[in-house]
C-alpha positions as CSV (number, residue, x, y, z in Angstrom):
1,X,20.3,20.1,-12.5
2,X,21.4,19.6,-9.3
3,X,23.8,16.5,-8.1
4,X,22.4,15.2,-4.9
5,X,24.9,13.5,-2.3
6,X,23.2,11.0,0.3
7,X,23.4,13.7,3.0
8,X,21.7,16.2,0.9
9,X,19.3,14.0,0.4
10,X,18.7,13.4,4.3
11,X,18.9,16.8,5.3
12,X,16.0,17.6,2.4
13,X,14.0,14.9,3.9
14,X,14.7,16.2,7.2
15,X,13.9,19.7,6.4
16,X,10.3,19.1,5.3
17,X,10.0,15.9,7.5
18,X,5.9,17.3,8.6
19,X,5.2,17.8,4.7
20,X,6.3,14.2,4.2
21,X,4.7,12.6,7.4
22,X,1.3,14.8,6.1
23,X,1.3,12.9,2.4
24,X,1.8,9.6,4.0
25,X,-1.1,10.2,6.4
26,X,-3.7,11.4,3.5
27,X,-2.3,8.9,1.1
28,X,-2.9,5.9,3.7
29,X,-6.1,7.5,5.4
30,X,-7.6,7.8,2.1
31,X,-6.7,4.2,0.4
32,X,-7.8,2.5,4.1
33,X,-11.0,4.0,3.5
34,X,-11.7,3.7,0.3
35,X,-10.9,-0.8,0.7
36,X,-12.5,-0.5,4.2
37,X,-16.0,1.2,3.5
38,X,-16.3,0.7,-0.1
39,X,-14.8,-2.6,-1.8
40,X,-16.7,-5.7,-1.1
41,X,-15.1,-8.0,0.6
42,X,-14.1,-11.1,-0.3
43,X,-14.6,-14.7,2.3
44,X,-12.9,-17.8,1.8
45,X,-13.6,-21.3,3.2
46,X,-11.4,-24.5,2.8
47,X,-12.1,-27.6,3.2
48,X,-9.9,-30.6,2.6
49,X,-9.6,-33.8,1.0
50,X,-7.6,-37.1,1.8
51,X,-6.7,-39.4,-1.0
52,X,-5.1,-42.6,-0.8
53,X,-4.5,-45.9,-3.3
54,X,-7.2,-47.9,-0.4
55,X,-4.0,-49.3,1.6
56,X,-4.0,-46.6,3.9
57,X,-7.6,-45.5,4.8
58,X,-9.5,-48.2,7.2
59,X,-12.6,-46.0,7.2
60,X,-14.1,-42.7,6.6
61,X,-12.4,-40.5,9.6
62,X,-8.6,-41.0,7.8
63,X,-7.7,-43.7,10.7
64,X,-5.6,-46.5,9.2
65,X,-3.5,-49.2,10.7
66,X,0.7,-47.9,10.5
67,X,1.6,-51.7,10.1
68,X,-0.4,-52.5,7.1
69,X,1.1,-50.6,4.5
70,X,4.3,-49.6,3.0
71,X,6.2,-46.9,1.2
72,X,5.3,-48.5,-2.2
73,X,1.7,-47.5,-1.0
74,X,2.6,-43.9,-0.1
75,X,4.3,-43.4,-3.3
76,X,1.1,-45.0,-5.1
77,X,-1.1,-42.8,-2.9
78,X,0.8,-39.3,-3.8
79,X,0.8,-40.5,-7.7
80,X,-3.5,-41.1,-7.0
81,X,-3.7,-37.8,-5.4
82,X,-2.5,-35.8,-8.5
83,X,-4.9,-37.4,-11.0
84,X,-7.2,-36.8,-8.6
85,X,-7.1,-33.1,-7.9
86,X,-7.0,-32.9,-12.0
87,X,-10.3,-34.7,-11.8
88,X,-12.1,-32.7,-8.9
89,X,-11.0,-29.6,-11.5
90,X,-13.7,-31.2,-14.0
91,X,-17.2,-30.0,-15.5
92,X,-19.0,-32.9,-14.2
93,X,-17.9,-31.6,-10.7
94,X,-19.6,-28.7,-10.7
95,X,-22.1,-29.5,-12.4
96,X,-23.1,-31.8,-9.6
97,X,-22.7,-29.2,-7.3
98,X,-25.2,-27.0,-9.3
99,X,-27.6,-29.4,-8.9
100,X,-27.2,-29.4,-5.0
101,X,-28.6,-25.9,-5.5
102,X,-31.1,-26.4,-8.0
103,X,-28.9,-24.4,-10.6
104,X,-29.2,-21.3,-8.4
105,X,-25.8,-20.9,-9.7
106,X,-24.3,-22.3,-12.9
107,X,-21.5,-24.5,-13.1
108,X,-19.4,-21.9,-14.5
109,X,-20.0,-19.5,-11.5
110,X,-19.1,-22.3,-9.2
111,X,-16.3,-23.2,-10.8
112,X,-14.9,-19.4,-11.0
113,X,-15.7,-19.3,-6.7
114,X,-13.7,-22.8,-6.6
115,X,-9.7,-23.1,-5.9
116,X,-9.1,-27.0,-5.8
117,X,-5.1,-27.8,-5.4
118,X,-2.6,-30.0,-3.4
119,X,-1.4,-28.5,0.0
120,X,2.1,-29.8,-1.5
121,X,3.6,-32.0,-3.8
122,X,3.8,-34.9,-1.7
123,X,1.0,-34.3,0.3
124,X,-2.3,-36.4,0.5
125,X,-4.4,-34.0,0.8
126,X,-6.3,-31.9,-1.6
127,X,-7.4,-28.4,0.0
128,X,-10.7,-27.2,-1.9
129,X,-11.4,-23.3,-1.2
130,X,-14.9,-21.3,-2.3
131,X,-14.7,-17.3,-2.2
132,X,-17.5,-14.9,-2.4
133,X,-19.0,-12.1,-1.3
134,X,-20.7,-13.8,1.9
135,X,-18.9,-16.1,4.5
136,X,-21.7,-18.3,5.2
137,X,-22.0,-19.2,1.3
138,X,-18.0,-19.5,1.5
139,X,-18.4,-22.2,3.9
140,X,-21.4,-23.9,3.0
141,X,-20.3,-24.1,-0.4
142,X,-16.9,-26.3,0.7
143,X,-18.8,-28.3,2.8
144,X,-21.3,-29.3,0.0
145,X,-18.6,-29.9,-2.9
146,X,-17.4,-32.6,-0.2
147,X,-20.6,-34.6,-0.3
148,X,-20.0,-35.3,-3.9
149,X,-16.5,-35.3,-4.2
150,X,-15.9,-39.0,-3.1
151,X,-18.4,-40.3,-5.9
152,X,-16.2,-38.7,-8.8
153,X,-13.0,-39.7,-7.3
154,X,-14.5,-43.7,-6.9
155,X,-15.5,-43.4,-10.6
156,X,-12.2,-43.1,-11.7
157,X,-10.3,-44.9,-9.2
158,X,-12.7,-47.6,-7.2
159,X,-10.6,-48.9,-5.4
160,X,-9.6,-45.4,-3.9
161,X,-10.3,-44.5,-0.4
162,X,-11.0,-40.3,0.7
163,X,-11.5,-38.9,4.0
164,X,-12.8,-35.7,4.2
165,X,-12.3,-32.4,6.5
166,X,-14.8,-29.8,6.4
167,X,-14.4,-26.1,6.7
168,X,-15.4,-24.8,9.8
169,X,-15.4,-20.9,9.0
170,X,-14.5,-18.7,6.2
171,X,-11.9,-15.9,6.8
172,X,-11.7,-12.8,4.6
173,X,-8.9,-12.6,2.1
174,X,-10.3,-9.2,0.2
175,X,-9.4,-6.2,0.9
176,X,-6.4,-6.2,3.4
177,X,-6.8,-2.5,3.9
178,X,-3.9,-2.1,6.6
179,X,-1.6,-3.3,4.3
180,X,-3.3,-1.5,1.0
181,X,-3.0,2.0,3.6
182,X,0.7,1.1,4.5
183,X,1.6,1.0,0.7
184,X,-0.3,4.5,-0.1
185,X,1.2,5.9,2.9
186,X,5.1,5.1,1.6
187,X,4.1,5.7,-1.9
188,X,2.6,9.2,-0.8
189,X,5.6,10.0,1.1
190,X,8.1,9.1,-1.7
191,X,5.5,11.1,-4.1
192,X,6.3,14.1,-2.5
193,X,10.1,13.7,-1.5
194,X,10.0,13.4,-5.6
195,X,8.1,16.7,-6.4
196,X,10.5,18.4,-3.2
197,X,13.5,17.4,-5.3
198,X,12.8,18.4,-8.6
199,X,11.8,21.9,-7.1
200,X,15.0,21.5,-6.0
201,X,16.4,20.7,-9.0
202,X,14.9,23.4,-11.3
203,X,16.1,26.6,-8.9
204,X,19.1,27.5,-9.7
205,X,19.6,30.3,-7.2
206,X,21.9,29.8,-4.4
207,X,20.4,29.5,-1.2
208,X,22.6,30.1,1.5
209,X,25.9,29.3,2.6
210,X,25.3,25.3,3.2
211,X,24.0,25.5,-0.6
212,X,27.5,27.0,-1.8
213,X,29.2,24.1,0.1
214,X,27.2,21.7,-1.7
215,X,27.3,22.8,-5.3
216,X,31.1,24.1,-5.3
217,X,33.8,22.3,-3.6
218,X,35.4,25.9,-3.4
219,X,36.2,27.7,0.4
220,X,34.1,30.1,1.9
221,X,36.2,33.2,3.1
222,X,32.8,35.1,4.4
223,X,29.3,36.6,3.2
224,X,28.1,40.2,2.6
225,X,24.1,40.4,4.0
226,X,21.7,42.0,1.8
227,X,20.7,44.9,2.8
228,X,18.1,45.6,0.3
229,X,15.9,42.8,2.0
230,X,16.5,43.8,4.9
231,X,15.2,47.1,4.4
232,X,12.5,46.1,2.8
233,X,11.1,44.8,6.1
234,X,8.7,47.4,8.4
235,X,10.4,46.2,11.2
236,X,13.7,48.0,9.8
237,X,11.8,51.2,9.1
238,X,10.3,51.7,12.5
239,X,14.1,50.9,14.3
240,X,15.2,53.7,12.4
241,X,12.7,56.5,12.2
242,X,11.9,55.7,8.3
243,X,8.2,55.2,9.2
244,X,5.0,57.6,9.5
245,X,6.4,61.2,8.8
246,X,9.7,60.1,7.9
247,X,11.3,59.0,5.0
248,X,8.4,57.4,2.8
249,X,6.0,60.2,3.4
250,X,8.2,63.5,3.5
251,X,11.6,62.2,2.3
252,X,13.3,61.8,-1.0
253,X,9.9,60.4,-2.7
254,X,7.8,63.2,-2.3
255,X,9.3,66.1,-1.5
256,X,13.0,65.8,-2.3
257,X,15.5,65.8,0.1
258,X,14.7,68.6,2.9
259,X,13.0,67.3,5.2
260,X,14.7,64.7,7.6
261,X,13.7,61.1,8.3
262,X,12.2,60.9,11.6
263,X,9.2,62.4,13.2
264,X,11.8,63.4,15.8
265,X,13.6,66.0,13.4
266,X,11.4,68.7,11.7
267,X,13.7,70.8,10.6
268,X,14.1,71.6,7.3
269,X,17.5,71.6,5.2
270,X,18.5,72.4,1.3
271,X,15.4,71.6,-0.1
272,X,15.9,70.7,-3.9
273,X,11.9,71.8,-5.0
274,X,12.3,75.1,-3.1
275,X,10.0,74.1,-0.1
């Protein structure tokens, strides 16, 4: 098998550079349509919930007064806030929020649509996000789990204050088929470079002179065409009067050697069949 250096490896790639640049276009033309006129995309809406120990929040909007509280009541606030997103995780949750729709939906289905987690670890806010099929529901679905939210939280903690944010769209998460296309498109091009080289790989027959260089580290004093191919060609024939009357019709496969090889020269010599 054949021991590729980085510059055979370029000059491969370069050599068949349209082959390649063809895979990646069918590869990425065919996954972009196959995510862009065939999966079902995905919306998702987020809305977002403020959680503090009731030393912060003055009233439902999230204003509070910066001189009547301290760090003690951050710290408390960011301690609330994890219990709290463990709590908006719950059953009764969603089951409430089934109930909103008349069970159209069980609470396992809204539960499965449902993302509920901290923007960071010592953030305040809790971001809740519903994906489906349908950015309306997306949306409407956030909003709604925010009407209820406050009640659950305020049975565990009463003295715990929320301000809410509500989603104003839903954007679409599923498929990204640009970047789906862009990974076909490398992977078919690779795909191919990999087939190129193991053709290259299993033929053993030396190619030309560059291929000496690169298999032998041995000088090259000069080459001897072959001839045989090149006779082989029509184009060699007609140059030289082996066409037509000549040598393939009246010459050495037919009739021996007496006639000559061009249409040119009639004349007959020894002739070895007695003609």
């Amino acid at each position: 098998m054949k021991n590729f250096t980085l510059l055979s490896l370029v000059r491969i790639a370069l050599k068949h550079i349209f082959l390649l640049i063809a895979a990646a276009v069918i590869f990425g033309a065919v996954v972009f349509g196959y995510f862009e006129f065939l999966v079902d995309p995905r919306y998702s809406a987020t809305s977002s919930i403020l959680v503090t120990n009731g030393a912060l929040i003055v009233d439902k909007d999230g204003t509070y007064d910066s001189n009547s509280f301290e760090n003690a009541d951050i710290v408390a606030s960011i301690n609330i806030a994890n219990t709290v997103c463990d709590i908006l995780e719950t059953n009764n949750v969603f089951k409430s929020l089934a109930e909103e729709y008349d069970n159209k939906y069980t609470y396992k289905q809204l539960r499965g649509m449902a993302t509920v987690e901290k923007r960071d670890s010592n953030s305040l806010f809790i971001d809740v996000s519903f994906t489906t099929g349908d950015p309306e529901l997306s949306k409407e679905l956030a909003n709604a789990y925010l009407k209820i939210a406050p009640d659950h939280i305020t049975g565990y903690f009463p003295s715990a204050s929320t301000a809410t944010n509500e989603a104003e769209d839903a954007s679409k998460v599923f498929p990204n088929s640009f970047v789906f296309a862009f990974a076909a498109a490398v992977f078919g091009a690779a795909l191919t470079f990999v087939i190129i080289l193991l053709v290259y790989s299993s033929n053993t027959v030396i190619q030309d002179e560059e291929d000496f260089n690169e298999r032998f580290n041995v000088p090259v004093l000069g080459s001897v065409p072959d001839f045989g191919s090149a006779r082989s060609s029509k184009s060699y024939y007609k140059k030289y009067g082996y066409s037509g009357y000549g040598y393939s019709k009246y010459g050495y496969l037919k009739y021996g050697y007496g006639y000559s090889y061009s249409n040119n020269n009639s004349n007959k010599g020894d002739n070895k069949n007695g003609n």
